[in-house]
VEXDREN-2710 file (C-alpha; in Angstrom, 1 decimal):
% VEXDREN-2710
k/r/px/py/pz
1/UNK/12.6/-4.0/26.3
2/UNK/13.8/-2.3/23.3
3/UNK/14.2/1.4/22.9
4/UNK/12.5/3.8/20.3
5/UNK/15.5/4.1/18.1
6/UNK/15.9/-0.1/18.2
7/UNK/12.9/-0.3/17.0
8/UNK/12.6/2.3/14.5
9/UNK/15.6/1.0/12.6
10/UNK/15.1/-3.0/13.2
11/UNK/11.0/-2.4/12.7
12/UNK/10.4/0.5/11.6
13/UNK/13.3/0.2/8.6
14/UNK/14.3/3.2/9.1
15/UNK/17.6/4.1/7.7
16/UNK/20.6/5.2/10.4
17/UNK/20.7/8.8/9.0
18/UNK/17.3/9.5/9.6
19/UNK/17.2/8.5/13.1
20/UNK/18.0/11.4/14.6
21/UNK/15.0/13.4/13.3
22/UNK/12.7/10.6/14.3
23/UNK/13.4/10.9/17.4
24/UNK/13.8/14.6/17.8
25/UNK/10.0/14.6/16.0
26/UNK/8.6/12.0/18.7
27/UNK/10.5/14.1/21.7
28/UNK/8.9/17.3/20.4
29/UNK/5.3/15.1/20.5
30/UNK/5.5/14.0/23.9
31/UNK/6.5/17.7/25.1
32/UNK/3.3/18.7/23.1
33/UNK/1.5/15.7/24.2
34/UNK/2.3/16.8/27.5
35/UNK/1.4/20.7/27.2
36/UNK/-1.8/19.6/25.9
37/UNK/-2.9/17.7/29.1
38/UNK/-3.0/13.4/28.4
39/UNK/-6.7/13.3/29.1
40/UNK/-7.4/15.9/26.5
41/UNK/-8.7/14.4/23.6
42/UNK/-7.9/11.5/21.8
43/UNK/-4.5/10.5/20.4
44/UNK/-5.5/11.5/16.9
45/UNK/-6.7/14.7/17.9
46/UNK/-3.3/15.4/20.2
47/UNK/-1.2/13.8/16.7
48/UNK/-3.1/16.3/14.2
49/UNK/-2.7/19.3/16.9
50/UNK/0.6/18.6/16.6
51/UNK/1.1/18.6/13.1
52/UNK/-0.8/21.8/12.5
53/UNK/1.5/23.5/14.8
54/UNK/4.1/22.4/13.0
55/UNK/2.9/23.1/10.2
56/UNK/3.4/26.8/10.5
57/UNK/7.2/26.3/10.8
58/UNK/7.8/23.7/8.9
59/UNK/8.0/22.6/5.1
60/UNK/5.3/20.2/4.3
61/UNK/7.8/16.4/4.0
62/UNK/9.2/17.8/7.4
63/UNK/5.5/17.4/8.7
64/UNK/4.8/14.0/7.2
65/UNK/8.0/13.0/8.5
66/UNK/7.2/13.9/11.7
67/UNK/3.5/12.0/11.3
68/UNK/5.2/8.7/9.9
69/UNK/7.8/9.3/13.5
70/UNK/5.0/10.2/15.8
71/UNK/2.8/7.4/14.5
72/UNK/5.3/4.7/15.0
73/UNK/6.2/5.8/18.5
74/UNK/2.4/5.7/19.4
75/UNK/2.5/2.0/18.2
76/UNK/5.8/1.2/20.1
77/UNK/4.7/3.0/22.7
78/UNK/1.5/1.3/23.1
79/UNK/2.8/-2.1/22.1
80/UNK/5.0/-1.8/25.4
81/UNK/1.7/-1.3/27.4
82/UNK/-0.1/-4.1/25.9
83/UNK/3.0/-6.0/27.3
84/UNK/2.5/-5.1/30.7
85/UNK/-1.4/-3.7/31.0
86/UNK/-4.3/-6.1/31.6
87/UNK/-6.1/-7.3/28.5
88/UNK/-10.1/-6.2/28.0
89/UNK/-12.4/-9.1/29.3
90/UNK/-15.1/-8.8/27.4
91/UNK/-15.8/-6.2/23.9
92/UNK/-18.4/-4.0/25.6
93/UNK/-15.1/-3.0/27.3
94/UNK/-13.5/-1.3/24.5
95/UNK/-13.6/2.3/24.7
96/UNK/-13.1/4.9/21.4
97/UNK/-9.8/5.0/22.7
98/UNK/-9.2/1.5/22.4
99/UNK/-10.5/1.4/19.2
100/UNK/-8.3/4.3/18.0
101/UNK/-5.6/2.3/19.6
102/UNK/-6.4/-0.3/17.6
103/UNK/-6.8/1.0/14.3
104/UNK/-3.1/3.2/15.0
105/UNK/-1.6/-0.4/15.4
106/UNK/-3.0/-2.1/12.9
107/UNK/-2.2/1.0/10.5
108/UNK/1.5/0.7/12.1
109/UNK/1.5/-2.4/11.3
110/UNK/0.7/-2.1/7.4
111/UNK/3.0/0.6/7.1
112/UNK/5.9/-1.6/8.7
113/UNK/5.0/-4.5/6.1
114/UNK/4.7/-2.3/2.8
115/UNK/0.8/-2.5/2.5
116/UNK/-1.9/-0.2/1.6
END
């Protein structure tokens, strides 16, 4: 499997010299992710905790940085689970989770392919 900063530059088009602060954003959001407990909340409440905390230290294109990072290592991240995970059986499986899930990756997607 590819690592983060693979796919961030073969995917995610994101040029060599910005790598680094990709991944230092998505390192700082698992640490957070972590602090805040993983069954607490959904990922788009943990994502927009994250940003608001940052948002006191930070100038504001540092924090949408940091959402564009944080966003595309929720869709690699989940896109390796998919991989290995089980797949639902049936759509009265899907939880609000998976539908967040969803609608994360099929935003990551867009954003990878230039759409609106």
């Amino acid at each position: 499997m590819q690592s983060f900063a693979e796919f961030l530059r073969e995917k995610g088009r994101i040029q060599s010299r910005y790598l680094p602060f990709y991944l230092h954003w998505a390192a700082m959001y698992e640490k957070h992710a972590a602090g805040a407990g993983a069954s607490e909340g959904s990922s788009q409440s943990r994502l927009e905790s994250f940003l608001a905390t940052l948002a006191q230290q930070y100038q504001d294109w540092q924090v949408r940085q940091a959402r564009h990072a944080v966003r595309l290592y929720l869709y690699f991240s989940r896109s390796g689970e998919k991989l290995k995970g089980p797949a639902l059986e049936s759509p009265e499986e899907a939880s609000s989770d998976s539908q967040e899930s969803l609608e994360l990756t099929l935003t990551g997607l867009m954003r990878l392919k230039h759409l609106s």
